[in-house]
N, C-alpha and C positions, 0 to 999 in steps of 0.2 A: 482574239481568243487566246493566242500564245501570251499575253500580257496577264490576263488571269489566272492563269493556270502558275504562273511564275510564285506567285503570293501564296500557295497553294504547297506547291513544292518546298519550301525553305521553312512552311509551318511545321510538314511533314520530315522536313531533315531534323529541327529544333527539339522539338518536342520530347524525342525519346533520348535527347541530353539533357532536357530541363529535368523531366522523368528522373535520372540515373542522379542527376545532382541533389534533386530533394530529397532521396533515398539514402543515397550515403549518409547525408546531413544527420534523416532519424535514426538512422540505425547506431550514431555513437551509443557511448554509455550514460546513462545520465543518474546519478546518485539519487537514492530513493531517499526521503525521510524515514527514518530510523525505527518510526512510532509505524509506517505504515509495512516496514520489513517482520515487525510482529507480528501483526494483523495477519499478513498474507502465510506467516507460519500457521498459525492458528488456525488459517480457512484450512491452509495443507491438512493439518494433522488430522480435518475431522467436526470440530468446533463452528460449531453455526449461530447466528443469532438470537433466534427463538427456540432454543436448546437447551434451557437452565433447568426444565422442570425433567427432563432426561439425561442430566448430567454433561452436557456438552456446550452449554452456553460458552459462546466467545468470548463475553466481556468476562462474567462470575469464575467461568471455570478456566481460562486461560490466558486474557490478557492481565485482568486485576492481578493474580497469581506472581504473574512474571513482572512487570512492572513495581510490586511490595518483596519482591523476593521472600513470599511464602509460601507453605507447602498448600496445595487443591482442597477444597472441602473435600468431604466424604462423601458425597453425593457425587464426585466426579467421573464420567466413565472411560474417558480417553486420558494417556498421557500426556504432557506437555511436553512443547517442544523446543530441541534443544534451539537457543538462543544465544547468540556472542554476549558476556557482558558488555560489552565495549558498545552493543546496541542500545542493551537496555539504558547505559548511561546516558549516551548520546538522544535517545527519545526523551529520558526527563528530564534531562538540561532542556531541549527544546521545546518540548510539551508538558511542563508540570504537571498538567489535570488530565493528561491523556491515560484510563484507567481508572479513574476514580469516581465516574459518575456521575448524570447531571447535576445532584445536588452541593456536591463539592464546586461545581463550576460555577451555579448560581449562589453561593457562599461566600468564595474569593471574588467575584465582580462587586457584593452591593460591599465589600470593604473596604 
């Protein structure tokens, strides 16, 4: 009996250092893609995805905007939000078509 219990005991000492070690691991920083540091401003400030036809669309009224660096249609009802350029650059170096809609995507592929 004392022999199973052994096996037992040392899962229960282990475990809540395997615990503490996978935790620290996630908890570093891990740099976001740049294209998805917009997004999540956009979700912040308001902007949702089937929101165009009340001036709040994500893509029409907030990210297209900030990725063209032009000013919101008229139809807009939230402000945008502020954004580092050093973002905006960094998402479209990475993501050229990120913001311009599926048919610019399927444009640049059949080229």
């Amino acid at each position: 009996m004392r022999a199973s219990t052994m096996p037992l005991l040392v899962s229960l000492l282990i475990t809540p250092l395997l615990a503490k070690a996978a935790q620290s691991a996630s908890t570093q920083p891990v740099p976001w893609h740049p294209c998805a540091q917009i997004k999540t401003a956009c979700t912040r400030a308001g902007f949702v995805p089937n929101g165009a036809k009340m001036g709040a669309g994500i893509m029409v009224d907030c990210i297209q905007p900030i990725i063209a660096g032009t000013p919101q249609r008229k139809q807009a009802t939230k402000a945008l939000p502020q954004i580092d350029p050093q973002v905006v650059a960094a998402c479209i170096k990475r993501s050229p078509n990120f913001g311009k809609g599926a048919r610019t995507k399927t444009q640049s592929s059949s080229t």
